[in-house]
C-alpha positions as CSV (number, residue, x, y, z in Angstrom):
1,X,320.0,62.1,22.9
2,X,319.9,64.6,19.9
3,X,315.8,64.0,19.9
4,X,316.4,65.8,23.4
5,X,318.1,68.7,21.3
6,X,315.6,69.3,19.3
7,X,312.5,68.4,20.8
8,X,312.9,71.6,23.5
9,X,313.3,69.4,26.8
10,X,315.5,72.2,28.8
11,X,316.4,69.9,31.5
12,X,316.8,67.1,29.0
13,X,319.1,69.6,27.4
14,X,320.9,70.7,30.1
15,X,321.5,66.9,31.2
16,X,322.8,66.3,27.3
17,X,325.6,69.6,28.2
18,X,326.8,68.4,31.5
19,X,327.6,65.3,30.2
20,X,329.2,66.4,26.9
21,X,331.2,69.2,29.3
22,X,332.3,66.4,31.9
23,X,332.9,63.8,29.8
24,X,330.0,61.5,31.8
25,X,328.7,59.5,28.9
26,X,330.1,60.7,26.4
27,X,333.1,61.6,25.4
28,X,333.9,65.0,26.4
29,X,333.3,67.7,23.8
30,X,333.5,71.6,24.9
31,X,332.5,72.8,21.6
32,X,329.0,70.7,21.7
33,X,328.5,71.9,25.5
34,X,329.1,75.0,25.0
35,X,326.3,75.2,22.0
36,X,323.8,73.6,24.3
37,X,324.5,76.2,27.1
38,X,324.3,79.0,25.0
39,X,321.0,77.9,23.7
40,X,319.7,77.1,27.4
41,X,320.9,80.3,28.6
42,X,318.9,82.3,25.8
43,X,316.1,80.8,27.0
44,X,316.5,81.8,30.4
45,X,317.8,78.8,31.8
46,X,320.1,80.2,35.5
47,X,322.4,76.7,35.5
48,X,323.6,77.4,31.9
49,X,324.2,81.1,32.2
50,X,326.3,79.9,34.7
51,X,328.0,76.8,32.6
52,X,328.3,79.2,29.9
53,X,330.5,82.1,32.1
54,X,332.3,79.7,33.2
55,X,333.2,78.9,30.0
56,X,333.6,82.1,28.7
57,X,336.0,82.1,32.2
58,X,338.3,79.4,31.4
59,X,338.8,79.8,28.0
60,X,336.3,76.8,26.2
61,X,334.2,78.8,24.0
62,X,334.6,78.7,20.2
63,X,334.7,81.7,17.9
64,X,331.6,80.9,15.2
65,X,332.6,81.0,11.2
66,X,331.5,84.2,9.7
67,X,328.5,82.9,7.7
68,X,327.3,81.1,10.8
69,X,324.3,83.0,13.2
């Protein structure tokens, strides 16, 4: 699934958060959803800006070490 991740499939990718967030196939893992989301909804994507308020909303979003961008 990480070829999806890096290959630039956005509804691949957005598949690969959902199941991270909900814990579908794999087991769930807010701080890897919440990565993918943030990358989908830089690039536009309307279902991840959404994914990614609501994480913002409920409290699952990680605060980034200083010397990463």
């Amino acid at each position: 699934m990480l070829f999806f991740k890096k290959k630039g499939n956005i509804e691949a990718q957005y598949a690969l958060a959902e199941c991270y967030h909900y814990g579908d196939i794999y087991e769930q893992d807010y701080s890897i959803s919440f990565e993918l989301f943030e990358a989908l909804a830089k690039k536009k994507h309307p279902w991840a800006k959404y994914m990614l308020a609501d994480c913002y909303e409920n409290g699952m979003h990680f605060e980034r070490k200083k010397n990463e961008k």
